[in-house]
DRENGU-442585 format. One record per atom (N, C-alpha, C, O, CB): atom name; x, y, z; chain; residue number from 1. Coordinates in steps of 0.2 Angstrom, whole numbers. Glycine has a CB too. Layout:
{'CA',{X,Y,Z},'A',NUM}
...
***
This chain:
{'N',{-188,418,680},'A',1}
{'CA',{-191,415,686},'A',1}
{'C',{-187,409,689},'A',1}
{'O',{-186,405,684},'A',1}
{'CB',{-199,414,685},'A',1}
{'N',{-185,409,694},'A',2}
{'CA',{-183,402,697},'A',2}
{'C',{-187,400,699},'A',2}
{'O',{-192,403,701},'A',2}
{'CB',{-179,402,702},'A',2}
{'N',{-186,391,699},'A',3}
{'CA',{-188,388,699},'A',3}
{'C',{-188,382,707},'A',3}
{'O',{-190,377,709},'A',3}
{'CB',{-187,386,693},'A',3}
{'N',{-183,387,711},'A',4}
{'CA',{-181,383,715},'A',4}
{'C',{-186,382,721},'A',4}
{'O',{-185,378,725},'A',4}
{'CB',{-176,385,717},'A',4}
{'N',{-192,387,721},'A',5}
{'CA',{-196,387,724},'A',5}
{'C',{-203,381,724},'A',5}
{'O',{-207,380,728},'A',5}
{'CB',{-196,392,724},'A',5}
{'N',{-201,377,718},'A',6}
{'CA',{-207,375,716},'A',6}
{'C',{-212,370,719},'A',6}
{'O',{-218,369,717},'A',6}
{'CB',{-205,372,711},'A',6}
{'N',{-209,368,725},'A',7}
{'CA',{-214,363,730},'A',7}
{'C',{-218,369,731},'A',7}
{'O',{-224,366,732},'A',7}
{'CB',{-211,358,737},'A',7}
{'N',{-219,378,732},'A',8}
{'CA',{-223,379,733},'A',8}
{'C',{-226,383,731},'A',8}
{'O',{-229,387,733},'A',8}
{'CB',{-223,379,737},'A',8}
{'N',{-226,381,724},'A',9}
{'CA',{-228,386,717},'A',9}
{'C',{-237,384,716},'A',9}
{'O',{-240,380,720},'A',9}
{'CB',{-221,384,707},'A',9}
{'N',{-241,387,711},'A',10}
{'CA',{-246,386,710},'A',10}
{'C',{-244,380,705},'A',10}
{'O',{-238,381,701},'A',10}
{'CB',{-252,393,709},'A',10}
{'N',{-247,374,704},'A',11}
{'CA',{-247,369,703},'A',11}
{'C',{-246,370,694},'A',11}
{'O',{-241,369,691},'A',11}
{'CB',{-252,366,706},'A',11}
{'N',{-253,375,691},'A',12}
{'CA',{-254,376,685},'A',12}
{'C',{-248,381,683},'A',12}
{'O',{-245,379,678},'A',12}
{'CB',{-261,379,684},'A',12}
{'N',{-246,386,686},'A',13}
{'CA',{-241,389,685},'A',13}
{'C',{-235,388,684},'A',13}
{'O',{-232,391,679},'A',13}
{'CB',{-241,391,689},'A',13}
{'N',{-232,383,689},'A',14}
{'CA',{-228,378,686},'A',14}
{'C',{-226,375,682},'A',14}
{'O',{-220,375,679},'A',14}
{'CB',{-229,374,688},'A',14}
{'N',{-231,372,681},'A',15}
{'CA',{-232,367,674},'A',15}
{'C',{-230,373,668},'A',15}
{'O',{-225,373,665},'A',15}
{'CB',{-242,362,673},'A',15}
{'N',{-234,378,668},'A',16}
{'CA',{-232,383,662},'A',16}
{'C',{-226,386,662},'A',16}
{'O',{-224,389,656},'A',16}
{'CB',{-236,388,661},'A',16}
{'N',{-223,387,666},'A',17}
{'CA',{-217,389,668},'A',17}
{'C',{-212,384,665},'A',17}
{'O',{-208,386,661},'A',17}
{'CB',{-218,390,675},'A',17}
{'N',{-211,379,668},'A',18}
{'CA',{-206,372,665},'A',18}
{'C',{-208,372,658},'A',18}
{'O',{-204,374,653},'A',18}
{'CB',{-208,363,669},'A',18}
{'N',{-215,370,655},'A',19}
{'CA',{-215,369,649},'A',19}
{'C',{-213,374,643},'A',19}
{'O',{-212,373,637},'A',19}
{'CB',{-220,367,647},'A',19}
{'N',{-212,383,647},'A',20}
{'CA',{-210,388,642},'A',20}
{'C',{-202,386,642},'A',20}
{'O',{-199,387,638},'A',20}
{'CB',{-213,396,643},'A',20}
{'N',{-201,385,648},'A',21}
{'CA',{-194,386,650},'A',21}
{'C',{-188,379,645},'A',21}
{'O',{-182,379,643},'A',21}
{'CB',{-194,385,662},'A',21}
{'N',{-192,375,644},'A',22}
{'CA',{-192,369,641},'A',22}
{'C',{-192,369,635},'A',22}
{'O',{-188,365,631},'A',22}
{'CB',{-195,366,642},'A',22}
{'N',{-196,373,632},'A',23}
{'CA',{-199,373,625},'A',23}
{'C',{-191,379,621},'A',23}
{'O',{-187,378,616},'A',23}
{'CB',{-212,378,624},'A',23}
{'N',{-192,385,626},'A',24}
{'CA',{-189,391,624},'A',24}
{'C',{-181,393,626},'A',24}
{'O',{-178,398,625},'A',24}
{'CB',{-192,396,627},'A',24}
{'N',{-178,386,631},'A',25}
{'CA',{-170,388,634},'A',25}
{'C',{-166,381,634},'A',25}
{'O',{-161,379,633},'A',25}
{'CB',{-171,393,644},'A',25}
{'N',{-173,377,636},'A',26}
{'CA',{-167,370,638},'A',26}
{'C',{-167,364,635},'A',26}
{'O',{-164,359,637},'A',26}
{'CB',{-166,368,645},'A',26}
{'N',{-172,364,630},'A',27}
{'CA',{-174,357,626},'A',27}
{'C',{-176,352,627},'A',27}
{'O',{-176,348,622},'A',27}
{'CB',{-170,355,623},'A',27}
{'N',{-177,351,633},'A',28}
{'CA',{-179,345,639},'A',28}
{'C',{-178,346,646},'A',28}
{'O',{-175,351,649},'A',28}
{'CB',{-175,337,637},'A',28}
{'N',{-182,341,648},'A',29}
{'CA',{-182,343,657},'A',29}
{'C',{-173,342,660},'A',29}
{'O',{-170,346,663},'A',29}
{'CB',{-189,334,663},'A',29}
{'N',{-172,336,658},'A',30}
{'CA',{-165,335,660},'A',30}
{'C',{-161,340,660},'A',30}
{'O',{-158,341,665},'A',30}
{'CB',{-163,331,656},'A',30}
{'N',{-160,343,656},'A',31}
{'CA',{-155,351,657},'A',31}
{'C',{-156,357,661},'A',31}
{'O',{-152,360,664},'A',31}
{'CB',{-154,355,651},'A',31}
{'N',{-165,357,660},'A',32}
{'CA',{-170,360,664},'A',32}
{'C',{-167,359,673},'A',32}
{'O',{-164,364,677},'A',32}
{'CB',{-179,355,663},'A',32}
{'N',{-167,355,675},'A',33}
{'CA',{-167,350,683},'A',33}
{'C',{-159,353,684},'A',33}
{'O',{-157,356,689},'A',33}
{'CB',{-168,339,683},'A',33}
{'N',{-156,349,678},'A',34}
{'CA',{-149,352,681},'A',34}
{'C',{-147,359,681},'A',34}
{'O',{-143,362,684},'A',34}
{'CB',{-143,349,677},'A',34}
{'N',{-149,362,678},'A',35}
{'CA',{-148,370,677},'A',35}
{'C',{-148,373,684},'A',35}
{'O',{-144,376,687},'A',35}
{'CB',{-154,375,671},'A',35}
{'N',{-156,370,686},'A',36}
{'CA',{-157,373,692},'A',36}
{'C',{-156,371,699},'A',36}
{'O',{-158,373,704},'A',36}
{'CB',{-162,375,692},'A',36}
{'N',{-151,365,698},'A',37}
{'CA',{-152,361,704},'A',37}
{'C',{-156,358,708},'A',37}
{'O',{-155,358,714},'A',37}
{'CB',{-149,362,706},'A',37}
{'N',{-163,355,703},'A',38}
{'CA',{-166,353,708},'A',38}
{'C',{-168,344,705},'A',38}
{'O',{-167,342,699},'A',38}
{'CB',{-174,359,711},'A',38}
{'N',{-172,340,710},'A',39}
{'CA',{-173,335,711},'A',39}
{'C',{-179,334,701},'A',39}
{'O',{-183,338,699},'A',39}
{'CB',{-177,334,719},'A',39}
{'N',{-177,328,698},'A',40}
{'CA',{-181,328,695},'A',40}
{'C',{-187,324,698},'A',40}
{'O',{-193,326,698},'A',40}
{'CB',{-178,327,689},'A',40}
{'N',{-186,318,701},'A',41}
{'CA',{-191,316,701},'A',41}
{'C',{-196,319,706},'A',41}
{'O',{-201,317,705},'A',41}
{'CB',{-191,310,701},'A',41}
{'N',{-194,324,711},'A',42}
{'CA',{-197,328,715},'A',42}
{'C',{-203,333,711},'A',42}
{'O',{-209,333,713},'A',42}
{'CB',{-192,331,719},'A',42}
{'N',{-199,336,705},'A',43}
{'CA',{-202,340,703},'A',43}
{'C',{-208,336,698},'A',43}
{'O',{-213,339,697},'A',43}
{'CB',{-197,345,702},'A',43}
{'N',{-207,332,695},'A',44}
{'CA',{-211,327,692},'A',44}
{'C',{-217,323,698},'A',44}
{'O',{-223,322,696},'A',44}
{'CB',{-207,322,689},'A',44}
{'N',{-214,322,703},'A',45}
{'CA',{-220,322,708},'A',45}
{'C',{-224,327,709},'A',45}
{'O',{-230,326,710},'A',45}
{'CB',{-219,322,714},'A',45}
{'N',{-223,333,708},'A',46}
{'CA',{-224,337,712},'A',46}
{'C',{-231,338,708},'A',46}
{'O',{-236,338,710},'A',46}
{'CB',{-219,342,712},'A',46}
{'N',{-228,341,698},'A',47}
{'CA',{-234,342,694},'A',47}
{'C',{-237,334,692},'A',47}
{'O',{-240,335,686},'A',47}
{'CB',{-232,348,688},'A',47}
{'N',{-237,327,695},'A',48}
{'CA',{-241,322,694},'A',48}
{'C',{-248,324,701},'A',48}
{'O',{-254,322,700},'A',48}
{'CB',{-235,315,694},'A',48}
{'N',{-245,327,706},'A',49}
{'CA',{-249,327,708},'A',49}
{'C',{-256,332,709},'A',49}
{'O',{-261,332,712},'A',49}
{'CB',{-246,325,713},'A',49}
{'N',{-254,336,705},'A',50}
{'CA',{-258,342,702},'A',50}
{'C',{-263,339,696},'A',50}
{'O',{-267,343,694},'A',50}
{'CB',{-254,348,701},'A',50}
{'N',{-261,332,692},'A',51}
{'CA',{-263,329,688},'A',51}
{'C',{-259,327,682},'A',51}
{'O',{-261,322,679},'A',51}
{'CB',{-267,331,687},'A',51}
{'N',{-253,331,680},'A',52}
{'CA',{-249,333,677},'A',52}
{'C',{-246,327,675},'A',52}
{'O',{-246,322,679},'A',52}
{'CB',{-244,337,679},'A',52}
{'N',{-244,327,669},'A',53}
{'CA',{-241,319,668},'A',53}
{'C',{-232,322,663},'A',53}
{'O',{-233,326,659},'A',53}
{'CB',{-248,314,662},'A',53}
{'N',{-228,320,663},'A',54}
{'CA',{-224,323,660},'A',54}
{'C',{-223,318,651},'A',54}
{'O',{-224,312,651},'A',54}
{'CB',{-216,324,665},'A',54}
{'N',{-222,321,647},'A',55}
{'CA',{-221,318,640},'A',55}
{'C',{-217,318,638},'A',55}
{'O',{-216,324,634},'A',55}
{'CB',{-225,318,635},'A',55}
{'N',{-210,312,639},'A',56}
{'CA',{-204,314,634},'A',56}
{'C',{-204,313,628},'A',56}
{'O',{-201,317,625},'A',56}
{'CB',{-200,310,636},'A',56}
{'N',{-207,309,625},'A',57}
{'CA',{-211,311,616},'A',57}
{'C',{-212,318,616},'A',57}
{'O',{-208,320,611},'A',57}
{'CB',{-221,307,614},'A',57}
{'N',{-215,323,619},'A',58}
{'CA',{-217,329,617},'A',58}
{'C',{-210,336,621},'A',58}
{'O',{-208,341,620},'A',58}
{'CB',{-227,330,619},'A',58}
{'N',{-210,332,624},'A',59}
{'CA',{-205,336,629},'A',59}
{'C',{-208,341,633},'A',59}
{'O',{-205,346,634},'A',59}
{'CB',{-200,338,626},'A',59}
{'N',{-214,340,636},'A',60}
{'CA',{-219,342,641},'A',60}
{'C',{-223,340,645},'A',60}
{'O',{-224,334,645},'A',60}
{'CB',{-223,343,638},'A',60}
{'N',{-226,345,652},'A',61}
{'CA',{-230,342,656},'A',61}
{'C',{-240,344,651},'A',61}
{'O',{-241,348,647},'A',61}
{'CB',{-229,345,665},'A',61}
{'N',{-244,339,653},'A',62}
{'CA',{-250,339,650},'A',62}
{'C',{-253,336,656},'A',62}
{'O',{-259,335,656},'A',62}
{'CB',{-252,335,643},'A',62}
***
């Protein structure tokens, strides 16, 4: 699944989508963002405003 679409993805969706994509291919958001060429802090807006908080301790959104 790309990710480049994500400003207009279902919010929850999202979030599960990065954290499998995170957990299972790229070890953190940082490699995540660059892989796919997009904004990190955009996309951290994006799922903060659906409530989402990102945890670099866990390397996850919650």
């Amino acid at each position: 699944m790309k990710l480049t679409n994500f400003e207009t993805m279902d919010a929850v969706m999202l979030m599960s989508i990065v954290n499998m994509k995170i957990r299972d291919e790229f070890g953190d958001l940082d490699n995540l963002v660059k892989y796919y060429e997009i904004d990190k802090a955009q996309l951290i807006a994006r799922l903060a405003s659906a409530g989402f908080d990102y945890l670099p301790e866990t390397k996850q959104f919650r």
